[in-house]
Structure formats: structure tokens, C-alpha cells
C-alpha positions in Angstrom: -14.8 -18.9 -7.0 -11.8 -18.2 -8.9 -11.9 -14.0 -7.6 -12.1 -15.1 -3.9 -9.2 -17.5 -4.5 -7.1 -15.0 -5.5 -8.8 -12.3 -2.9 -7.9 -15.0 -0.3 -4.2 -15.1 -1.9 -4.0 -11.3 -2.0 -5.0 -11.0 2.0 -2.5 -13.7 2.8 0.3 -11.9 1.2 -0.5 -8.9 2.7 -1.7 -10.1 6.4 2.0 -12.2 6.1 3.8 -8.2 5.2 2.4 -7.0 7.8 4.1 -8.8 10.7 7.2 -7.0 8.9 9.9 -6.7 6.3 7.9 -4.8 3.8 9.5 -2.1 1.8 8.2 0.8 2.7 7.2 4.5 1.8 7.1 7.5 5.1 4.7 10.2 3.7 5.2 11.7 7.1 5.3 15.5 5.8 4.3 15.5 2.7 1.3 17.4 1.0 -1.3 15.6 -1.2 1.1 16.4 -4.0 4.3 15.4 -2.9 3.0 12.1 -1.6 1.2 11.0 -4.7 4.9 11.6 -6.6 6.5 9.9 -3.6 4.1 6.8 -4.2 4.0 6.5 -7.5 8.3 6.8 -7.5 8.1 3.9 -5.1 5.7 1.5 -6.5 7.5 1.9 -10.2 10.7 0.8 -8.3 8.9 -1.6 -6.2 7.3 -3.2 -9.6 11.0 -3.4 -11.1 12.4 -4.8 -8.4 10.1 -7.6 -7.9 8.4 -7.0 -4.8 5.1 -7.7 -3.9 4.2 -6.0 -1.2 5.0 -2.9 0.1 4.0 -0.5 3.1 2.7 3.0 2.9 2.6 5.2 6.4 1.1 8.0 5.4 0.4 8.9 9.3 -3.1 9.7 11.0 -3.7 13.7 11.2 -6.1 14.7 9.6 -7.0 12.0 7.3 -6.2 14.2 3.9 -3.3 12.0 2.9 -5.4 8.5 3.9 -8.0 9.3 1.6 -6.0 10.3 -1.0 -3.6 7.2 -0.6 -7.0 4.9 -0.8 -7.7 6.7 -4.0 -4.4 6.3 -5.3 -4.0 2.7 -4.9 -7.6 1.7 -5.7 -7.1 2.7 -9.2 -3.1 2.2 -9.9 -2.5 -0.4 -12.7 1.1 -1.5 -10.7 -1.1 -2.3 -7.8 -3.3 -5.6 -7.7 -4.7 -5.4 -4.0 -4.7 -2.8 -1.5 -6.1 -2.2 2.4 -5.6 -0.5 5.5 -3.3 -2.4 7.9 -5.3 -4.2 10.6 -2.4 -3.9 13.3 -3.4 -2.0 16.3 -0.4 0.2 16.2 -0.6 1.2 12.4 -4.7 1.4 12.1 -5.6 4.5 10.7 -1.5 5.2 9.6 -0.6 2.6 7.2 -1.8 1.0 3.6 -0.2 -2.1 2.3 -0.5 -2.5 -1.4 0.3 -6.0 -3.5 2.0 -5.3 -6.0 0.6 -6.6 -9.7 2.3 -9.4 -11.6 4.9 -8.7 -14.6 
């Protein structure tokens, strides 16, 4: 009861960033590589900052950069939640990620 309480929380944070105002990454460019440094830049400055959610656009091509995003995210200790957006015009472009408590 307690994990779908907090899933619930998690989706509500991030369903309320995505109507906008999230801090965001553009991966737009950028090899596997230079994407995961980009990230992992942005979510150490996102942690220290305090923010707790941010946006990732990594772009739709060819899916290389989704995939490698999803893998990124799903096992970052700075990030406690993580999903593809659900707005029409970012499907298949965009990953928000809550960031984990201090």
C-alpha cells in the first residue's frame, strides 16, 4: 500500500511537470556518449539545486538515444521515478525523471 502511495505521488509530480516549467536537458545532437555525460551533468545539478523534476528531450530518430535514456534513468541513484511523457506532442521525444530526496 505504502509503494503505490508513493508511485501515485511520484506520477502526480511528474503528470503536474509536464504541463510545463520543468528544467530541462536537449539531447538534440548528441551521440549515446555525449548524452549520457550531458544527463548525468544535469541531474547532479538538478539534485543540488533542489528540483524535483526535470525534462529530458532526447528527440525521436531512431530510437538509440530513448533506449539508452530509459536505461540511464532506470538505474540512476539521483533519480527516484522515471517515464516517457504522455503528451501527444512529446510521445516518443521526452523522459521526465523525479528527482530522489536529499
Amino acid at each position: 500500500m505504502i509503494e503505490q502511495n508513493m508511485r501515485l505521488q511520484w506520477e502526480s509530480a511528474v503528470s503536474i511537470a509536464e504541463m510545463g516549467g520543468a528544467p530541462e536537458v536537449d539531447l538534440h545532437g548528441c551521440d549515446v556518449v555525449d548524452a549520457e555525460m550531458r544527463v548525468e551533468r544535469f541531474l547532479a545539478e538538478s539534485y543540488r539545486l533542489g528540483e524535483s523534476v526535470v525534462k529530458i528531450v532526447h528527440g525521436r530518430g531512431t530510437g538509440v538515444l530513448q533506449d539508452a535514456m530509459r536505461r540511464l534513468l532506470s538505474n540512476h541513484s539521483l533519480v527516484a521515478y522515471s517515464r516517457g511523457s504522455t503528451n501527444p506532442h512529446e510521445q516518443g521525444a521526452v523522459m521526465y525523471a523525479l528527482i530522489a530526496n536529499k
